[in-house]
N, C-alpha and C positions, 0 to 999 in steps of 0.2 A: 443399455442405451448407448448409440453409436453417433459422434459427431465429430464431422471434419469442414476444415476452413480454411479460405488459403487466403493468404493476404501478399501485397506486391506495394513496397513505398521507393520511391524515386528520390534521391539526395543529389544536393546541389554539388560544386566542385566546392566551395566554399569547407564545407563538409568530406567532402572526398579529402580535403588537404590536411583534415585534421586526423583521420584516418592512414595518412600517408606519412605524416610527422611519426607517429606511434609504429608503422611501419620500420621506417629510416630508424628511427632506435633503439628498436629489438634486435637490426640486421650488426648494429654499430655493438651492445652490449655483447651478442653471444660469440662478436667475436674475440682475438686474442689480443685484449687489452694489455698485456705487458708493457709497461715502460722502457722505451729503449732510447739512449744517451746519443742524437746526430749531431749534439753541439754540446760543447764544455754549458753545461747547467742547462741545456735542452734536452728535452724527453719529448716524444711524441709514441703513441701505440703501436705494436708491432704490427695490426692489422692492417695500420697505413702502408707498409714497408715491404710483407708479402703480395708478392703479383699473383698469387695461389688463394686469396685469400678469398671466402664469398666477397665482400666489401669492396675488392678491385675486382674481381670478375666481372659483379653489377655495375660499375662504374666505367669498365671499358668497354659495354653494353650500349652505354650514354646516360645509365641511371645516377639523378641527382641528387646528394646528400644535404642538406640544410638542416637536421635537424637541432644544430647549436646556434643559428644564424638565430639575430632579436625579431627577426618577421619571419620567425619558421612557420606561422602560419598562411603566411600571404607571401612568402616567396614561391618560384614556381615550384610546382610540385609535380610527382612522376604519374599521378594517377588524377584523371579527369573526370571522373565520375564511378558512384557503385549504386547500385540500388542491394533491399533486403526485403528479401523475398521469402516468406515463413509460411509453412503446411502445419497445420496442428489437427489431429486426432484425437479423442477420447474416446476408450470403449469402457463402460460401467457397467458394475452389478450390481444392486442393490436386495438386499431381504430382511426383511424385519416382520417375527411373528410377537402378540400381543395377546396375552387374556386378562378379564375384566372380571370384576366382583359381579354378582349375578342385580343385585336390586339397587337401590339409592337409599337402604337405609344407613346409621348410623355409622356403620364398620365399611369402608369403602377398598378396594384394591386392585394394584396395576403391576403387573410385571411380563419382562420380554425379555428380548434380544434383538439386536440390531449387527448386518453384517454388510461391509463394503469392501469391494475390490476395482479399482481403476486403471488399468493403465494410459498415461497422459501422454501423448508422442509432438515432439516439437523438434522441426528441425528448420535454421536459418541458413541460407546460401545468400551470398554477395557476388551474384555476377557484379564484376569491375572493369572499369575502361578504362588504359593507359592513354598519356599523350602519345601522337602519329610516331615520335621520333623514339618512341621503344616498339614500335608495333613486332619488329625482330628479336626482341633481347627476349632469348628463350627461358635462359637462369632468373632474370627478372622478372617475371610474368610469372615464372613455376615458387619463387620466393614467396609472392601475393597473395597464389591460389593457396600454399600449403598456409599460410597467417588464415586467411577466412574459411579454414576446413579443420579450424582449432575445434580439438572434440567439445566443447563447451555451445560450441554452436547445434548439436543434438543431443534431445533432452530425452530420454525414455523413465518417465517419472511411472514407477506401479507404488503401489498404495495398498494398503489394508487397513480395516478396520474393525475391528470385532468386539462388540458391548451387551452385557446384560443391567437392565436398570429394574427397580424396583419401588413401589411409591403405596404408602396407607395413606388413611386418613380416619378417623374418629372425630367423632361430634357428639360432646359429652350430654349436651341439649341445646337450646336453640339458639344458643349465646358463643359459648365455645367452641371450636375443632382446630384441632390437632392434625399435620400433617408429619412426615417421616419420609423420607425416600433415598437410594444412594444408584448412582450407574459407574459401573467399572468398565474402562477404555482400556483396548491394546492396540496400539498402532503404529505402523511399519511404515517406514518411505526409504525407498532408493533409488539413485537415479543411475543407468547404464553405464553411463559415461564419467560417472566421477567414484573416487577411491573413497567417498565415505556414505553414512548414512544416517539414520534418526530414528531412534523407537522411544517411543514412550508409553508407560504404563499408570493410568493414572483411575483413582475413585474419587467420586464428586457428591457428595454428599446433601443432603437438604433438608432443611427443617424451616415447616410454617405454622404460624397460630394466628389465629384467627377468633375477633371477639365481636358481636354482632350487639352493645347495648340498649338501643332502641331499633324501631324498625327503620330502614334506609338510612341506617350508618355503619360503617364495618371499616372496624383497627384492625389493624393485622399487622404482623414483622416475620419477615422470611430473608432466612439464613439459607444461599446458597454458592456454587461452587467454581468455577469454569479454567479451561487453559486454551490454549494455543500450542499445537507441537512446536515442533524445532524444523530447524529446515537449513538450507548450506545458501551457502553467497558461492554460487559458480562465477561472477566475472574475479573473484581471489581466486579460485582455481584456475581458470588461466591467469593473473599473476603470474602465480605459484610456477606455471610452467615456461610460462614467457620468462621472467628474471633469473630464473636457475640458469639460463644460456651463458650469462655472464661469470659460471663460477665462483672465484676468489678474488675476482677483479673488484675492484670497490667501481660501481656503477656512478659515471660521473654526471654530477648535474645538467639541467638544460636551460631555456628559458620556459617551457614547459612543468616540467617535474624536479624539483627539488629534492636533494639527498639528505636533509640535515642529519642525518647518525654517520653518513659516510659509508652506509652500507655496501658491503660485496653482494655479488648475485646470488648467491647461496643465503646469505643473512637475511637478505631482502623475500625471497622464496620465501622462509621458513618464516617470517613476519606474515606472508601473505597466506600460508598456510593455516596458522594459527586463527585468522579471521575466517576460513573455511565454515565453518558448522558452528550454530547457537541451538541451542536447547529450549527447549517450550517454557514457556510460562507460566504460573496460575493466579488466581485471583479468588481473594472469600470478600464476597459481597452480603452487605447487610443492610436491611432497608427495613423502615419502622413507617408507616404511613395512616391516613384515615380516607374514605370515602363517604360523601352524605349527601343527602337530597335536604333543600331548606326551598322555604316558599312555596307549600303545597307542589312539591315536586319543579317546580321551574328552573330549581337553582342547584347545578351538580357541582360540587366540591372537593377535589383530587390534591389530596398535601402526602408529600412525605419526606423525611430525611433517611441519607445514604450513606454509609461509608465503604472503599472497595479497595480491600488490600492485595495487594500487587505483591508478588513475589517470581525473580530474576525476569524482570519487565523487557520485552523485546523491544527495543527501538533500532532508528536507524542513525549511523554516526560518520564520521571519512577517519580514514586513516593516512596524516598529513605525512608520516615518516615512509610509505610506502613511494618510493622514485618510480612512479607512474602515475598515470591521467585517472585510471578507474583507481579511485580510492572508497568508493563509497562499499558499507558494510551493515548489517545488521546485527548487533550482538546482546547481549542481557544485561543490564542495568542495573540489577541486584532490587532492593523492597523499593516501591513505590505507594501511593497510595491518591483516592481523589474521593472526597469529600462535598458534598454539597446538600442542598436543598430544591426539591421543586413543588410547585403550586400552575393546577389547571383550575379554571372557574368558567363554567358553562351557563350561563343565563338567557333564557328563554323569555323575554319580557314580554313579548306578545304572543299570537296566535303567527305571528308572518317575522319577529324577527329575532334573529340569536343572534350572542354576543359569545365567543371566546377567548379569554385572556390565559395564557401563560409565560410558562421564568422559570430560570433556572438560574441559582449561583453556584458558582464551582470552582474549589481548589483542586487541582492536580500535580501534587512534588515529589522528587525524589526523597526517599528518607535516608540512602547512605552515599557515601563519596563514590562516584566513579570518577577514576583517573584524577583530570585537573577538571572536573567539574563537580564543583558541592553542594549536600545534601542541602534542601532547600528550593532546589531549581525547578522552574516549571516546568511541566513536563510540555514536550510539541501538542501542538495543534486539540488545543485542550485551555478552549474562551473561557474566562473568569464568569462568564454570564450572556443567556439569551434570551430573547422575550418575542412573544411572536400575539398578532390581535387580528382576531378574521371578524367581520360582519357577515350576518346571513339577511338577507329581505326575501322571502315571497312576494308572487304577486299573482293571486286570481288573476285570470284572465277572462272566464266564461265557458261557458262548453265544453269544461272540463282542461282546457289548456292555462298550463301554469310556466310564471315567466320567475325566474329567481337570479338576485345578484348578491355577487360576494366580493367582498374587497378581504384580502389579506397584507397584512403587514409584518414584516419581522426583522428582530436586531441579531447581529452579533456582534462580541467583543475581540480588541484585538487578540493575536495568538504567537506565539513562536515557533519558527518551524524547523525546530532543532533543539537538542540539548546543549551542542558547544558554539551556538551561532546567534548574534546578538539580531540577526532580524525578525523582522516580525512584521505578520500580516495586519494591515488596519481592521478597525471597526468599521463593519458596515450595513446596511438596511437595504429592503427592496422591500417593491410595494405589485401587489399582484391583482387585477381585476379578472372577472369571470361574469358574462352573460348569458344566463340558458333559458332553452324556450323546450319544453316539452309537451308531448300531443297526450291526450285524454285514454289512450292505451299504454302510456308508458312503452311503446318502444321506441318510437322517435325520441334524440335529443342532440339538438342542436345548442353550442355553446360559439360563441363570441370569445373572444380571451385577449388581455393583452400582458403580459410579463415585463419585469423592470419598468413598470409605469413613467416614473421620474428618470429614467437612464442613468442609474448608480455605473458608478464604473471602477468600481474599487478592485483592487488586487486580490485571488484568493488562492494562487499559486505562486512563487516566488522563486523563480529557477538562475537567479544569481549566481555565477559561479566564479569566486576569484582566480580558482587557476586558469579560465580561458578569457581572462577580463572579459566576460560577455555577460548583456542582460536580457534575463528572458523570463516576460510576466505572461502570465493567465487572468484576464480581469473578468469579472460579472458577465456572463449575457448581456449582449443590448437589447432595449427595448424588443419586442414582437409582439406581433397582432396576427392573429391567428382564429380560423373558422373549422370547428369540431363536428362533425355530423356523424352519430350511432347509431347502428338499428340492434335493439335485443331480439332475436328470433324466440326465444323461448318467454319469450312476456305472457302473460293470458290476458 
C-alpha cells in the first residue's frame, strides 16, 4: 500500500518571533562565551568583542539580537513570517498466512504468522521571510536556512514486523472451555536521520475460561497481554545538537528558558541526549465478567471487573532543567496499574423502544516514585468515571417507511493532564439527538442530527504553557445541525 500527502500551514509573525528568539540563542550559545574582564569587576563574552565573530558578522548585516530583552517576544524581530510545509509518504507491506481447525467440534485451532515492513517518509521545510531591511544580509539568511534544514526535520521511519501467534480452545461440555494462546513479536524501528533506534522482542501470552451455567448467561475471565514499542523524542535530538554549540560555556539564562543546574553546553546536550529513546511498555490485563439475558430475552446484562498491570508505563513529561523552549519528552514511568468496574444494561421494553445505560469506575496510579512525583499519582487523562444513556423510539410510518429517534447522553469526569502538573480538565456532559426517516428497501436513509444539543462548552484540551505565559484551550464542539442522506447500493 502506497500513500502520500502534502500538507502547507501558514504562521502568523506572532509566531515567527518565537521562532526567531530560539534562533537569536543558539547563534548567541555556540558562540564563544568566555568571560573577558573590560572593567575592574566587568566581564562580558568574548563573542561580543570579536569583529570575526558570526554574532558580529550578523549584526553588522543589521540582524537584531533581543533575545535577553523581558519582551523578547514582542520586541522586533529579524524574521516576518515562515510557513511548514510537510510531504509525508508511506509505502507498506503487509502478509499474514492463517490455518484453522477443520470443524467446530470440541478441540478448536488457529495458528499463523503475520509480517510487516513500512517505510514512513516525512520531511518539513520552513520557507521563511525576513524583514525588508535584511533582504541583503547574505550570512543571516544562510544562518536561518541551515537552523530549518536541522536533520530532524527528515524522518525516514522503516519498520518491521514479524509474529507468529497461536490460539486452542477445548470445550470440556457444554458448560466449560478453555482457551490457550500465545503470539511472539520482533520488531525493528529506525529512523535515517538519527544515531539511535528500538527493537523489541516480546511474547503475549493468553488464557480464557469460559463457564456457560444456565442458557443465556456466560462467566468468563481472560488473562491477557499487550505492549507498546519504544520509540525516540527527535525534538531532544535536535537539543542534543543545538546545545552542544555551546561547549563548556555554562548556557546563560533567558527570560525564555531557565538554567537552574547552571548547565554548560556539553552538560545540557547530554541531558538532552539521555531523554532521546524510551523503551516499550507492557501491560497483563485481567478481566473476570458475566453476560445474560433476563425478561424473556429483553433485558441484556454486560458486568465485569478489570484489573491492568502496567509495567515501565510510557507517558509524556517536560524536562524543566533543559535551557530550552522544546522540553517536552516521553519516557517510562516504571509499574502502573488501573483498576476498575464496568456495567452495560440494554432493555428492550417495547416492540419500538430501547433503553441503554452504561458506567464505568476507574482508578489509574502509579505504583512507584518517579523522580519528585509519588507513588499514588493519577495517572493523565484517565476519568475516575463515565456514564453514557441513549434512547431508542421507532416509529411505523406505513408502507413500509420507518422514522426512528435517539437521544444520547453522556458524562465524563474530571482528568489530569499530566503527571507533574496540577491541571486538570473539568467534568463534562453533551447531549446528542438524531432523526432518521428510512424508505421500505432499506437503501435510502436520511438522518436529521443535532450534536452538543445544550452547547456544553467545557475544556477537553488544555495547552497552558507557563514558559510562553500563554493560554490555549480546545473546548467541546458547538452545537451543529446537520442533514445525512445514504444510499446502500448493495441493499436487496
Amino acid at each position: 500500500m502506497d500513500r502520500e500527502s502534502v500538507s502547507q500551514s501558514e504562521n502568523p509573525q506572532s509566531v515567527a518571533s518565537v521562532f526567531d528568539w530560539f534562533i537569536q540563542f543558539n547563534v548567541f550559545a555556540r558562540g564563544d562565551l568566555t568571560p573577558i574582564e573590560v572593567a575592574p569587576g566587568f566581564f562580558i563574552p568574548l563573542l561580543f568583542l570579536d569583529p570575526t565573530s558570526e554574532f558580529n558578522m550578523m549584526a553588522a548585516e543589521g540582524w537584531i539580537f533581543s533575545a535577553f530583552d523581558a519582551c523578547s517576544l514582542t520586541c522586533v524581530s529579524n524574521q516576518n513570517a515562515f510557513n511548514n510545509n510537510s510531504t509525508a509518504r508511506s509505502e507498506r507491506t503487509v502478509f499474514e498466512a492463517r490455518l484453522l481447525s477443520k470443524d467446530d467440534g470440541a478441540f478448536r485451532w488457529t495458528a499463523g504468522a503475520f509480517y510487516k515492513q513500512s517505510d514512513d517518509f516525512r520531511q518539513d521545510r520552513q520557507p521563511f521571510l525576513m524583514f525588508p531591511f535584511l533582504d541583503n544580509a547574505t550570512l543571516t539568511q544562510s544562518v536561518y536556512a541551515d537552523f530549518y534544514a536541522d536533520p530532524s526535520n527528515v524522518h525516514l521511519d522503516d519498520f518491521e514486523e514479524l509474529s507468529f501467534y497461536g490460539e486452542a480452545s477445548y470445550a470440556f461440555n457444554d458448560q466449560w472451555e478453555v482457551t490457550v494462546g500465545a503470539r511472539y513479536t520482533d520488531m525493528e524501528q529506525a529512523l535515517e536521520e538519527s544515531t539511535t533506534a528500538t527493537e523489541d522482542q516480546v511474547v503475549s501470552p493468553k488464557l480464557g475460561l469460559a463457564w456457560r451455567p444456565i442458557e443465556g448467561t456466560l462467566v468468563y475471565f481472560n488473562y491477557t497481554t499487550g505492549f507498546r514499542p519504544g520509540n525516540l523524542n527527535l525534538g531532544q535530538e535536535f537539543n542534543a545538537r543545538q546545545l552542544a554549540g555551546a561547549g563548556d560555556t555554562v548556557i546563560p539564562a533567558t527570560p525564555l528558558t531557565a538554567n537552574p543546574l547552571m548547565l554548560t553546553g556539553n552538560e545540557a546536550a547530554a541531558l538532552a541526549t539521555s531523554r532521546i529513546t524510551y523503551d516499550g511498555d507492557t501491560v497483563d490485563n485481567y478481566e473476570l465478567g458475566i453476560k445474560t439475558r433476563l425478561w424473556d430475552n429483553r433485558i441484556n446484562l454486560t458486568a465485569s471487573i478489570y484489573y491492568f498491570d502496567w509495567e515501565d508505563t510510557i507517558l509524556a513529561f517536560q524536562e524543566t532543567n533543559l535551557p530550552t523552549i522544546n522540553q517536552q519528552y516521553n519516557d517510562n514511568a516504571g509499574a502502573a496499574h488501573t483498576q476498575g468496574i464496568e456495567l452495560e444494561v440494554v432493555a428492550r421494553l417495547t416492540d419500538r423502544f430501547t433503553v441503554r445505560v452504561g458506567g464505568d469506575f476507574n482508578e489509574s496510579e502509579l505504583d512507584d516514585d518517579f523522580g519528585a512525583v509519588p507513588s499514588g499519582t493519577d495517572l493523565p487523562y484517565a476519568p475516575e468515571w463515565s456514564a453514557a444513556l441513549t434512547l431508542d423510539y421507532a416509529i411505523p410510518l406505513g408502507g413500509g417507511w420507518e422514522g426512528k429517534a435517539t437521544l444520547n447522553q453522556t458524562w465524563l469526569a474530571k482528568q489530569t493532564r499530566s503527571l507533574n502538573e496540577t491541571l486538570t480538565l473539568p467534568q463534562r456532559r453533551q447531549t446528542d439527538l438524531r432523526f432518521s426517516l428510512g424508505d421500505p428497501s432499506n437503501r435510502w436513509l436520511a438522518t436529521l442530527f443535532v450534536t452538543n444539543l445544550t452547547d456544553e462548552d467545557k475544556v477537553v484540551i488544555d495547552g497552558t504553557s507557563a514558559l510562553f505565559g500563554t493560554n490555549v484551550f480546545v473546548f467541546q464542539a458547538p452545537r451543529m445541525i446537520g442533514l445525512e442522506v445514504t444510499y446502500d447500493f448493495a441493499a436487496q
